[in-house]
C-alpha positions as CSV (number, residue, x, y, z in Angstrom):
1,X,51.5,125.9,10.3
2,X,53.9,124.3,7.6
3,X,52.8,124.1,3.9
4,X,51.5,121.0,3.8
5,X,49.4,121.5,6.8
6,X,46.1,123.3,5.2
7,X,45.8,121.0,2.1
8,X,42.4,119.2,1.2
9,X,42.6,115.8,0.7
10,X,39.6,113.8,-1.0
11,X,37.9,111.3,1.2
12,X,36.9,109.2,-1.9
13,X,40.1,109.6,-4.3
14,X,42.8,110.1,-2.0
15,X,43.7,113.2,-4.2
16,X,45.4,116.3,-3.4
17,X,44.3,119.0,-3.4
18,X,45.1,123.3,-3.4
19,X,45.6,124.6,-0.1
20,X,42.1,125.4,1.5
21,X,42.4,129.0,1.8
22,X,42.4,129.4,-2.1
23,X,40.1,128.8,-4.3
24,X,41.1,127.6,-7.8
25,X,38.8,127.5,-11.1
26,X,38.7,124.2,-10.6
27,X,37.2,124.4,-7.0
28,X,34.7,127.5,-8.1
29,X,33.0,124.4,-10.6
30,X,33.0,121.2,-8.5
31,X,30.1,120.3,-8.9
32,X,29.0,116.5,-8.7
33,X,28.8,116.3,-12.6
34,X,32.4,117.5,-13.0
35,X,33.9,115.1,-9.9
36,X,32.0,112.5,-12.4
37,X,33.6,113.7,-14.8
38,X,37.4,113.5,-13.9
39,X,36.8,110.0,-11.9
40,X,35.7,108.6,-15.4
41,X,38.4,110.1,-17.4
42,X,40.9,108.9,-14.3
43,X,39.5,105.4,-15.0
44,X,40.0,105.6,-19.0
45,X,43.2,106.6,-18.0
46,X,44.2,103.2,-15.6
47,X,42.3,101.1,-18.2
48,X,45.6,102.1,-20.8
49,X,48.3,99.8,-17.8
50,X,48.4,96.2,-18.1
51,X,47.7,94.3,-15.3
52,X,50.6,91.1,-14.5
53,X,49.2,88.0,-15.2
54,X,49.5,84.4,-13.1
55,X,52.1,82.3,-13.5
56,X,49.4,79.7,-14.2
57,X,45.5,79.9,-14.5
58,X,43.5,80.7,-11.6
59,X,40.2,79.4,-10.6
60,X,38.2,81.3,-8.8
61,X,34.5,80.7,-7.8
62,X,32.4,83.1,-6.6
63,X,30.3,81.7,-3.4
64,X,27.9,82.9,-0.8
65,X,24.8,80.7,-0.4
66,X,22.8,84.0,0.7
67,X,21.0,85.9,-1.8
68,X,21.5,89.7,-2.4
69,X,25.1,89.6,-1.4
70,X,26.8,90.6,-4.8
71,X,28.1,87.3,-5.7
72,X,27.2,88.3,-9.5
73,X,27.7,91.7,-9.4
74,X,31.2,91.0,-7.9
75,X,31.6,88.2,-10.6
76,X,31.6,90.1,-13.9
77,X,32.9,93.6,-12.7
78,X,35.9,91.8,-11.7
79,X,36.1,89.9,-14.8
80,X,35.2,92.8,-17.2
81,X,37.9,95.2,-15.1
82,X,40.5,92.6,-15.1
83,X,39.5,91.9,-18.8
84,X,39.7,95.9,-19.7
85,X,43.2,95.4,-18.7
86,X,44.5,93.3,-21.0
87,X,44.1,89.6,-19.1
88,X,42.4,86.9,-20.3
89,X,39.3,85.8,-18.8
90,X,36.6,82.7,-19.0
91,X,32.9,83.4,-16.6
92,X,31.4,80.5,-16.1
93,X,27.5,81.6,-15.4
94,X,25.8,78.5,-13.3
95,X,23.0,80.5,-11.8
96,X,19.9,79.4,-13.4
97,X,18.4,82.8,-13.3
98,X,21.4,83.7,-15.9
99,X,21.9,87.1,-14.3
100,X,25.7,87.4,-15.4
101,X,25.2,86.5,-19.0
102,X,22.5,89.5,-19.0
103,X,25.1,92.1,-17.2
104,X,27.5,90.9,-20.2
105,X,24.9,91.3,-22.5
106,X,25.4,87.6,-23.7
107,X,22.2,85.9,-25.5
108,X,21.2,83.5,-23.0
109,X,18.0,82.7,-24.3
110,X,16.1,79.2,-24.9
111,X,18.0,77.0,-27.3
112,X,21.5,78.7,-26.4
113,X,24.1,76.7,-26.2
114,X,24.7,76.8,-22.1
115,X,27.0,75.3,-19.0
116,X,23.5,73.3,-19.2
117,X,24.8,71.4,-22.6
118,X,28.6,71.1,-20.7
119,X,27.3,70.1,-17.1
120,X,24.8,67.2,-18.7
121,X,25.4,67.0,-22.7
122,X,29.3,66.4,-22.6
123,X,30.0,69.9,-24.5
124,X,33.3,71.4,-24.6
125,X,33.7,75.0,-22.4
126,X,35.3,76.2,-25.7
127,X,32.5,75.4,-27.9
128,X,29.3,77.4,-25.8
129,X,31.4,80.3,-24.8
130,X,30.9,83.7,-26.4
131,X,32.8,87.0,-26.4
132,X,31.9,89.9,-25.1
133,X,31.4,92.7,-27.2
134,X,33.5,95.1,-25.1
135,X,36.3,93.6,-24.6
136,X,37.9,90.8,-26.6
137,X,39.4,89.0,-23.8
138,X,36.2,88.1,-22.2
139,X,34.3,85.4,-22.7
140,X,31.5,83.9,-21.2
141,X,29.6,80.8,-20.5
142,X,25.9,81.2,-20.6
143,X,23.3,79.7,-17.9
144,X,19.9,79.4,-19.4
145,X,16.7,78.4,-18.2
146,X,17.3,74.5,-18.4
147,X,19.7,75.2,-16.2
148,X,16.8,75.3,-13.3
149,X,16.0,71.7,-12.9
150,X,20.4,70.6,-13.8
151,X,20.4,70.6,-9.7
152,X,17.7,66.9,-9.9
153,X,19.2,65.5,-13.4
154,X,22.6,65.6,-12.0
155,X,21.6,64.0,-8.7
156,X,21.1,60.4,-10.9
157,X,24.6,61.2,-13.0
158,X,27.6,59.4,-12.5
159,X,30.6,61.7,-10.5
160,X,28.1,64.5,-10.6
161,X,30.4,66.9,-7.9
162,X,33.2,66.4,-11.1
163,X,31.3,67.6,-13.5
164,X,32.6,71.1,-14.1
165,X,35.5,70.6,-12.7
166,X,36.4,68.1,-15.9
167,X,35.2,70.3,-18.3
168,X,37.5,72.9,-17.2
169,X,40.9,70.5,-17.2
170,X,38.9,69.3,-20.4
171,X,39.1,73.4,-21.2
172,X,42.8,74.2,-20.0
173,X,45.2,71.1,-21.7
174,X,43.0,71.7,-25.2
175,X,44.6,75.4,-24.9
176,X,42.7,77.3,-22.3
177,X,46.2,77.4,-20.2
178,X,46.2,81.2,-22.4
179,X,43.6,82.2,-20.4
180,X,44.3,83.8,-16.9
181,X,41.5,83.8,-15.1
182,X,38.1,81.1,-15.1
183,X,35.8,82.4,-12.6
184,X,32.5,80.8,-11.5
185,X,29.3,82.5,-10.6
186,X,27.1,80.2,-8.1
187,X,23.5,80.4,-7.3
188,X,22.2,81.5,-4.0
189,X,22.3,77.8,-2.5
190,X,24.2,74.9,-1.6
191,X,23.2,72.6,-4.2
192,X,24.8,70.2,-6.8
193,X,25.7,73.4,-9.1
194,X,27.3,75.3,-5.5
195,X,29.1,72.0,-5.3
196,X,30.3,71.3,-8.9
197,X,31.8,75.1,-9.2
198,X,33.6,74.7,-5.3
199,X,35.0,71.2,-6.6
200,X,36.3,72.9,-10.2
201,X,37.9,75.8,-8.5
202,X,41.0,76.6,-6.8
203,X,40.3,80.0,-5.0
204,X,37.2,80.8,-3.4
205,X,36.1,84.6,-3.6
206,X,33.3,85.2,-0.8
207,X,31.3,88.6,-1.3
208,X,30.1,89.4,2.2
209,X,27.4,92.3,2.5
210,X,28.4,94.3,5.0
211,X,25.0,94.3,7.1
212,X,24.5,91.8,10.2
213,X,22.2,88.9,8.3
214,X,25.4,88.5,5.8
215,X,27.3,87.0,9.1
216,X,24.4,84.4,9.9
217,X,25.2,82.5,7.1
218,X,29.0,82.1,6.9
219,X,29.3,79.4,9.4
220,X,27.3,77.5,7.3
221,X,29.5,78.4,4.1
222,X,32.7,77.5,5.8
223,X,31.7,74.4,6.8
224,X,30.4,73.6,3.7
225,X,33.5,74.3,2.4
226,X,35.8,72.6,4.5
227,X,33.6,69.1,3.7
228,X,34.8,70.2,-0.2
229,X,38.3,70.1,1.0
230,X,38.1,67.0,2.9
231,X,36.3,64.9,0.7
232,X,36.4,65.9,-2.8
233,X,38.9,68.9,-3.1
234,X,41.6,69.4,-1.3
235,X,43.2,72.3,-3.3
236,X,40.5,74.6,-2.6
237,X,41.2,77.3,-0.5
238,X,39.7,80.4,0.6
239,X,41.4,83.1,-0.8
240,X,39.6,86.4,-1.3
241,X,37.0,88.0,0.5
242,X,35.1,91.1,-0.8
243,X,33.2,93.6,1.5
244,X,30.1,94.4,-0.7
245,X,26.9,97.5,-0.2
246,X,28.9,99.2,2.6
247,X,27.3,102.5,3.1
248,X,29.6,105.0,5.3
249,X,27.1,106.7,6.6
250,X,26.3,103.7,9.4
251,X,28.0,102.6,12.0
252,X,27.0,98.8,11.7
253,X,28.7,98.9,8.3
254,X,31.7,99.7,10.2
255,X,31.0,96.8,13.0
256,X,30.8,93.8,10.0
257,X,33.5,95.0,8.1
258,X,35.5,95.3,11.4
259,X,34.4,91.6,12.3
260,X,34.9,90.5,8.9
261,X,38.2,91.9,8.7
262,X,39.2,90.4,12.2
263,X,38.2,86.8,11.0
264,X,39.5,86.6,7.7
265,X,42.5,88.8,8.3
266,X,44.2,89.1,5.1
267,X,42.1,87.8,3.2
268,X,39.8,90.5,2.8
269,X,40.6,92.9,0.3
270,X,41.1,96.6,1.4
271,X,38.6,98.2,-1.2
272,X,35.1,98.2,-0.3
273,X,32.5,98.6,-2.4
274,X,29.7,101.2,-2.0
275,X,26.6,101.1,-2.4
276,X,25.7,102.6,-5.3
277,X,23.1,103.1,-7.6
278,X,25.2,103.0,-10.8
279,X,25.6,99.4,-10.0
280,X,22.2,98.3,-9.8
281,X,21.5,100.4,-13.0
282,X,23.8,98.6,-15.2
283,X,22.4,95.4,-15.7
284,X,19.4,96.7,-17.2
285,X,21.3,98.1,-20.0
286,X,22.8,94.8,-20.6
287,X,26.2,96.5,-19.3
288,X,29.0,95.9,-16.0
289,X,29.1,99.1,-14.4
290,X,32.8,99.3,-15.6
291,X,31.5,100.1,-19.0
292,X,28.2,102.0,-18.2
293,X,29.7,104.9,-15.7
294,X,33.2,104.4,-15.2
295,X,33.6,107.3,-12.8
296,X,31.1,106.0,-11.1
297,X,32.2,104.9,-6.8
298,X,30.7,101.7,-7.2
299,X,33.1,101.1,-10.8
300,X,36.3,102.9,-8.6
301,X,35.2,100.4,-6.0
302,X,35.5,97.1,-8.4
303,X,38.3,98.7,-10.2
304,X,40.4,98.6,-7.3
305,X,39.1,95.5,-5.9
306,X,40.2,93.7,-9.3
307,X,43.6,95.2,-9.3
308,X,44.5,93.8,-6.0
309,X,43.4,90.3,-6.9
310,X,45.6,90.7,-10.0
311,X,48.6,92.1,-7.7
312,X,48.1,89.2,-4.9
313,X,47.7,86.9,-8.1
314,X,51.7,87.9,-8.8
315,X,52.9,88.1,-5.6
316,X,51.8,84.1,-5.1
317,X,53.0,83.7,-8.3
318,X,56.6,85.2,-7.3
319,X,56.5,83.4,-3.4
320,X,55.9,79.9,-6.1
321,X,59.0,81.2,-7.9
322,X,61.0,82.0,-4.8
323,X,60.4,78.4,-2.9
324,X,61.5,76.8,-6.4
325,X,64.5,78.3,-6.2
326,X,65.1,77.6,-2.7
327,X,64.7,73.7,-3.6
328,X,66.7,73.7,-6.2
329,X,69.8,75.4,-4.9
């Protein structure tokens, strides 16, 4: 047996560890609080690298008209992670219930300015965002509760699909262009407020739970979205898919994210995230689980996730660069 041959590797971290047939002090007190512990002072640690930024502004909206999927849990953990490092982010909330602006702990109550006032009132994106308290590179976009009935006023408004998407040109050429990332949150549904946030972005991220009914719906999804591309945007593409709630210990979990991965290919991000009941917790505390246990799997999870959509972000960005220089020489 060579030396490296009786190492311990860990399933979750990918760390190394002492040879198995010793026992260090650091084995003797691994307990679940202490593994805690170092993943959360391993994640203070990452939050110190900067993260590249895009050549240019990506759009990214957040779609999956099935409910309970993770679209907004997905939605502001990566914004807040790729906010924690350093990039600049806008979250546009458009689900009525508000749900994001809560997890961000943004006042969303009655009388707020909203994406309400922008969608039907003609306000700027600038003028209703606010900043998050933990991390100054993150602002948000609040949905309140006139946001409910936005899906029948908008069906009597003139270029109603456009809506959003305006407001955030409007946003970007009166300065936004500093900001890296705009990422939409959608409701559960294929409405007018589905349809304004596919026709304003450029990147679709699809959070797919990774249990058999998440499948039944993503026909329905795709075709939606190739009508978009057809008819009213042809620069949106799917570019990100996220496997969300996969619990190891179940082999379908294994079969949809096998299937998933099959379809998409590429597209799907390697991270998965867990299930995990940090996750679920941190919304009530007005927090993204990034802030309220970063050593938690489910933050580890998102962490990772995020950094990969920052990478791919750079290597488009760098393929752009590349084919420029190809035309020119």
């Amino acid at each position: 047996m060579s030396e490296r041959d009786d190492v311990d590797v860990s399933r979750e971290t990918g760390e190394v560890g002492r040879p198995t047939g010793t026992v260090s002090r650091e084995t003797e007190f691994d307990t679940p609080i202490a593994r805690e512990a170092r993943q959360a002072v391993h994640v203070l640690n990452v939050r110190q690298e900067q993260w590249p930024r895009p050549a240019r502004t990506r759009v990214l909206t957040v779609a999956n008209q099935k409910g309970g999927v993770g679209k907004t849990t997905s939605a502001v953990n990566v914004a807040a992670a790729l906010a924690l490092h350093g990039l600049r982010v806008l979250l546009i909330d458009l689900d009525p219930q508000g749900n994001a602006s809560t997890a961000l702990g943004i006042d969303h109550g009655v009388g707020t300015p909203s994406v309400y006032d922008v969608l039907l009132g003609g306000a700027a994106l600038a003028d209703v965002a606010q900043v998050a308290d933990f991390a100054p590179t993150l602002r948000c976009v609040p949905a309140t509760l006139d946001l409910a009935g936005a899906d029948i006023e908008l069906t009597s408004q003139v270029a109603r699909e456009y809506r959003l998407q305006k407001a955030v040109q409007t946003f970007l050429e009166a300065g936004g262009e500093e900001t890296d990332y705009v990422i939409v949150d959608c409701p559960p549904s294929l409405g007018l407020l589905t349809l304004n946030a596919l026709v304003a972005g450029q990147e679709m991220l699809i959070p797919i739970q990774c249990e058999y009914y998440a499948l039944e719906g993503l026909a329905q999804l795709l075709n939606t979205v190739e009508l978009v591309t057809s008819h009213l945007n042809p620069d949106l593409r799917v570019s990100t898919v996220l496997l969300t709630m996969y619990d190891s210990r179940t082999r379908l979990a294994d079969q949809v994210a096998s299937e998933v991965r099959n379809h998409f290919g590429d597209l799907v991000l390697t991270p998965m995230i867990p299930r995990n009941v940090r996750v679920s917790e941190a919304p009530g505390f007005g927090q993204t689980v990034m802030t309220y246990d970063a050593g938690s799997r489910g933050a580890i999870g998102y962490l990772q996730a995020a950094r990969e959509i920052a990478e791919r972000g750079r290597a488009g960005a760098d393929a752009g660069t590349d084919e420029q220089q190809e035309e020119t020489s």
